[in-house]
C-alpha positions in Angstrom: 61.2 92.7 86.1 65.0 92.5 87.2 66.9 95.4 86.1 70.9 93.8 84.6 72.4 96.3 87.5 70.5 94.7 90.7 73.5 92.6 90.8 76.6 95.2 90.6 77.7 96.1 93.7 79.1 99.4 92.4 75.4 100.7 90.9 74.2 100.4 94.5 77.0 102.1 96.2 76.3 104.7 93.7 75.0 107.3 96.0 77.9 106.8 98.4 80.1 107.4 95.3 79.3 110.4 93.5 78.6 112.4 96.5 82.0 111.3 98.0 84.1 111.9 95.3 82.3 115.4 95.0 82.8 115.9 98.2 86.4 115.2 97.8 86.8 116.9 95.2 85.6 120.0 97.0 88.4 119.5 99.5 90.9 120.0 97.3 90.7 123.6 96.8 89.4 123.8 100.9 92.8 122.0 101.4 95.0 124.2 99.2 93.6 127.4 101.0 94.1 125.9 104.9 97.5 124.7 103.9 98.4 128.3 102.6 96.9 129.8 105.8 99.1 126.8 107.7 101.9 127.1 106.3 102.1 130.9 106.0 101.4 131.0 110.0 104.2 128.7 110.8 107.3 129.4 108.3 106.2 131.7 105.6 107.6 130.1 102.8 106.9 128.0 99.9 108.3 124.7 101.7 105.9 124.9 104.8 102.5 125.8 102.6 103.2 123.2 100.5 103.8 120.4 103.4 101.4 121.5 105.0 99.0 121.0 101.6 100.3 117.8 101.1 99.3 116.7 105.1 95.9 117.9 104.7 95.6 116.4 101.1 96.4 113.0 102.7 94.3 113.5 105.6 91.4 113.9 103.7 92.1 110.9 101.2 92.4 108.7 104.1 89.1 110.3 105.6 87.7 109.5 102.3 88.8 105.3 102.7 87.7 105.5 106.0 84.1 106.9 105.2 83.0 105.1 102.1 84.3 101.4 103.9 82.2 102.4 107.1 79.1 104.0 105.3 79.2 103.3 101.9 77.1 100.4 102.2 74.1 102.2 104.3 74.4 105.5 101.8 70.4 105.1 99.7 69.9 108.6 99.1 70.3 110.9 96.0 72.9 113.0 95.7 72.0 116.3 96.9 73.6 119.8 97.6 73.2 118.9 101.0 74.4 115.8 101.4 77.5 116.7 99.3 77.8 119.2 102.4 77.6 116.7 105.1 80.2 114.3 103.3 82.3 117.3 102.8 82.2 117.7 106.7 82.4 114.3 107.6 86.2 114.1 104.9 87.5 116.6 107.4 86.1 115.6 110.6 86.2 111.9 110.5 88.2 111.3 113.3 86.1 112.8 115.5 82.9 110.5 114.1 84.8 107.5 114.8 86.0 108.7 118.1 81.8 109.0 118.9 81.0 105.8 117.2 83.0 104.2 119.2 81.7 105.8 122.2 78.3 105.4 121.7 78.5 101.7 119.9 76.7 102.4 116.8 77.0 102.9 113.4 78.0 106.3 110.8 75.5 105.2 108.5 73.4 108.9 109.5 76.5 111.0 109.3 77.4 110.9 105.3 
C-alpha cells in the first residue's frame, strides 16, 4: 500500500531538513558568540562585533545552501543528537569538505 507522501519530494528530504535547520539554528547563537570574540579582538567596538556577526551569519547560510543541494538527497537517517552535531560541523566547515571532495572525487553524502 502506497503511502500519499511517497511522491513529495520534500517528505523524503525530510531528514536532511529538520536536522539542518536545527543545526542552523544552533549556529546562530555559536555565531553571535565568535563574532563578539572577533570583533572584540580586532576593534573593540559595537561596529566590528556586529560585522563580524553578520560575516559569520552569512557564512553559515551559504554553508547551509551548499550542504542540503550536495547532500540533501543521500540524507535517510533520523534525526539524532548526533547527527544534528555533525551537520552543525559540517555549516561551519564546509569549505573544507568541498575542498576534500574535490580532491578525492567522491561524494559528501557521509559527512551530514
Amino acid at each position: 500500500m502506497s503511502s500519499p507522501y511517497d511522491h513529495d519530494p520534500l517528505y523524503r528530504l525530510r531528514h536532511a531538513l529538520v536536522g539542518l535547520l536545527l543545526a542552523l539554528l544552533l549556529s546562530v547563537p555559536a555565531a553571535a558568540l565568535a563574532g563578539r570574540w572577533i570583533g572584540d579582538a580586532i576593534g573593540d567596538d559595537y561596529a566590528w562585533r556586529a560585522g563580524a556577526y553578520a560575516a559569520l551569519l552569512a557564512y553559515v547560510v551559504a554553508g547551509a545552501v551548499v550542504l542540503f543541494m550536495k547532500v540533501a538527497r543521500h540524507e535517510t537517517r533520523p534525526v539524532s543528537a548526533g547527527r544534528v552535531a555533525l551537520w552543525f560541523a559540517s555549516l561551519w566547515l564546509w569549505p573544507a569538505l568541498l575542498v576534500l571532495r574535490r580532491r578525492s572525487g567522491g561524494d559528501l553524502s557521509g559527512t551530514a
